[in-house]
C-alpha positions in Angstrom: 163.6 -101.7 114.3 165.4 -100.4 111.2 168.3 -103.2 111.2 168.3 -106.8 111.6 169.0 -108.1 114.7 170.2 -111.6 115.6 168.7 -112.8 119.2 170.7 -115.3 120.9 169.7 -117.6 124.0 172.4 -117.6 126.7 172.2 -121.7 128.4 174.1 -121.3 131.8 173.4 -125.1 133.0 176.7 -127.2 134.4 175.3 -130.4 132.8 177.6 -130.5 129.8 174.3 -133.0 128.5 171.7 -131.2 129.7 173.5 -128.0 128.1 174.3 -129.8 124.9 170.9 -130.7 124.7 169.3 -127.2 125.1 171.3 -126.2 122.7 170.1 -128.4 120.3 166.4 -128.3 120.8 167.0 -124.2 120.8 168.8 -124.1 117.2 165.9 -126.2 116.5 163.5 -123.9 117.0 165.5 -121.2 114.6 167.2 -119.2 117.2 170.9 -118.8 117.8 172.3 -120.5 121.0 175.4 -120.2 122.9 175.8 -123.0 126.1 178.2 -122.0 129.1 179.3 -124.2 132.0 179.0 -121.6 134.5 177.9 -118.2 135.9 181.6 -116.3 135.2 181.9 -117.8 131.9 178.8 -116.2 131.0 179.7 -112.9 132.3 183.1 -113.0 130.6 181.6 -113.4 127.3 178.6 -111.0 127.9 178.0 -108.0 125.6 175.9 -105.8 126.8 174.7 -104.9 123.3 173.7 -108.2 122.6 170.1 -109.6 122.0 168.2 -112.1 123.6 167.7 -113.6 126.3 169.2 -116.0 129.1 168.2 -119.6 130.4 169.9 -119.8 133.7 170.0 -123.1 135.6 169.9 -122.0 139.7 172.4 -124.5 140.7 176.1 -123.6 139.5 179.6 -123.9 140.4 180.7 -120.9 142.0 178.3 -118.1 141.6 175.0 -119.6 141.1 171.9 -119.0 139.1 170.4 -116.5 141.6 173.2 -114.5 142.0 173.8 -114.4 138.1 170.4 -113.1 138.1 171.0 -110.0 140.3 174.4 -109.3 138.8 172.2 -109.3 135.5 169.7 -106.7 136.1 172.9 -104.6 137.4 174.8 -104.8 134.3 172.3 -105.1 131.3 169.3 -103.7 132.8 166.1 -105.5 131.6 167.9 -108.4 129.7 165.0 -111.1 129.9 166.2 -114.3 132.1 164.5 -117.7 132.7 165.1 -119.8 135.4 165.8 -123.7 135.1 165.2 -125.0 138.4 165.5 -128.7 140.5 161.7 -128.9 142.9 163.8 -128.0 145.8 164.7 -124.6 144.3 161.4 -123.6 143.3 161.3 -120.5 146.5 164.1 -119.2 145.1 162.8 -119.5 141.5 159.8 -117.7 142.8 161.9 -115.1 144.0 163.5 -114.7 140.8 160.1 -114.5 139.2 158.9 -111.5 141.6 162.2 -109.6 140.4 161.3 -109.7 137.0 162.3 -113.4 135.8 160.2 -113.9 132.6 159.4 -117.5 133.9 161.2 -120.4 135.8 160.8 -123.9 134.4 161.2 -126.8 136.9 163.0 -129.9 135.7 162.3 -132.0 134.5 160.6 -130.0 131.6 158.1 -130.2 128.5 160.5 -128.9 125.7 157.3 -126.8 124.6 156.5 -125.1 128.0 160.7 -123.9 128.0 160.3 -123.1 124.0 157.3 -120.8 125.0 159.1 -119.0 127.6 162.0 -118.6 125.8 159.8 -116.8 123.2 158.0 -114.9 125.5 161.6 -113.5 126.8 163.0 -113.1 123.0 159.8 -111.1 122.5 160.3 -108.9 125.5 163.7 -108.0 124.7 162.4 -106.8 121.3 159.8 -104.5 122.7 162.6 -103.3 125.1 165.1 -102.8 122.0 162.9 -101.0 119.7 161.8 -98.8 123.0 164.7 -97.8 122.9 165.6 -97.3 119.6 162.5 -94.8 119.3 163.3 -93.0 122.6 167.1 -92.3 121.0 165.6 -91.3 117.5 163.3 -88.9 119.2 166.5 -87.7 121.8 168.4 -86.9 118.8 165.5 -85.0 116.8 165.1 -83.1 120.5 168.9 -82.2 120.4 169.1 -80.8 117.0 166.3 -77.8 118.6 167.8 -74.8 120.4 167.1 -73.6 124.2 164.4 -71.1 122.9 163.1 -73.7 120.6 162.7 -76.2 123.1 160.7 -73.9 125.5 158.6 -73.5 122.5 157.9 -76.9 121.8 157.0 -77.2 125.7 154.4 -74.9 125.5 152.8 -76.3 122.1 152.3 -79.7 123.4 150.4 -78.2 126.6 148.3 -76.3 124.0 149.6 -72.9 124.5 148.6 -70.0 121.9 151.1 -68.1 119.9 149.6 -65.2 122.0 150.1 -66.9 125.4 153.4 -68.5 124.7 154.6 -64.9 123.3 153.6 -63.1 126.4 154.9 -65.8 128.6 158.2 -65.7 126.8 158.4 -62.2 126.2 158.7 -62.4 122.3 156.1 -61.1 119.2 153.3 -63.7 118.4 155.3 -63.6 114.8 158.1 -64.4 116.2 156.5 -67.1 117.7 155.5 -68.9 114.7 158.4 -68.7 113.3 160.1 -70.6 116.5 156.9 -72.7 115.6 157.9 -74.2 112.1 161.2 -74.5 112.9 160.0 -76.9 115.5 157.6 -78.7 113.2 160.7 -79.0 110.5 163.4 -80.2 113.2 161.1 -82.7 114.8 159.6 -84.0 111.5 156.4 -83.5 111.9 153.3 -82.7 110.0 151.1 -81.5 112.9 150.6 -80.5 116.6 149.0 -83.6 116.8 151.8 -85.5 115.9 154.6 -83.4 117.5 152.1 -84.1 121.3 151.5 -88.3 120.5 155.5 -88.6 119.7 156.3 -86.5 123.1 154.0 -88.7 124.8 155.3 -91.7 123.4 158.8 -90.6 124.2 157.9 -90.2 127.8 155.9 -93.5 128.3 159.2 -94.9 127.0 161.7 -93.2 129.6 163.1 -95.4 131.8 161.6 -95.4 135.3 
């Protein structure tokens, strides 16, 4: 990604020492870390344009950890979560992990198995973010085309001719070149080769 980004990890745990604690041993480990009583305190500070990741413990006051987790994926699809669970809440944790947890850590827990996870989410969240960074970059290049020029660019990347995309547009094979270069210029790229490998990148990228 072109700019700097600070990750944070979210600690939703009701154990002001358990949360004090994780906070600690977080900021330890260089990252940013922001502790929160409960599920609604959470929410009410959440921006959705923030990154990082959340360490949720399943047992809270009011809404708990699993219902945090579903109201999650609803309102910042694919932020990563892991789940901090008691033995007895390990089905649900399992659960969790089915519906795309990153992991759930039962207590009590080996500071470097939760460190690891938290990684493995912080890492996740960067794929996701620079996914989608490259997906709006190419979006915007795709905007700056016209409606011809885009029908244009279609054909090229499924290896059309100048002659068969002319008759199938109804236009000169000149004029089809021209529509050509423009689309090389506007998309900023050097070759057909290119211009296919970032349309296929784009579309492994679209959100399913």
């Amino acid at each position: 990604m072109n700019e700097q980004v600070e990750f944070k990890v979210a600690i939703i745990d009701d154990d002001d020492a358990l949360r004090d604690a994780l906070v600690v041993l977080v900021t330890a480990a260089g990252w940013h870390a922001d502790g929160y009583p409960s599920a609604e305190a959470f929410l009410a500070s959440l921006d959705g344009a923030r990154a990082g990741c959340a360490l949720i413990d399943v047992r809270l006051p009011g809404m708990d950890g699993m219902e945090l987790f579903r109201k999650l994926a609803e309102v910042v699809p694919g932020f990563p979560v892991v789940i901090l669970t008691g033995h007895g809440d390990v089905p649900m944790a399992v659960e969790a992990l089915k519906a795309g947890a990153v992991d759930f850590i039962e207590k009590p827990f080996d500071p470097d198995r939760l460190l690891s996870s938290l990684r493995q989410a912080l890492n996740r969240d960067a794929v996701i973010r620079e996914s989608k960074s490259a997906l709006e970059e190419f979006q915007g290049l795709v905007d700056k085309l016209t409606p011809r020029e885009c029908e244009v660019m279609d054909f090229m990347v499924l290896g059309q001719s100048n002659k068969m995309i002319a008759a199938k547009l109804g236009i000169s094979p000149r004029t089809v070149e021209i529509y050509r270069a423009r689309v090389m210029d506007k998309m900023q790229v050097r070759s057909l080769a290119e211009l296919v490998r970032l349309t296929l990148q784009a579309k492994e990228r679209e959100p399913v």
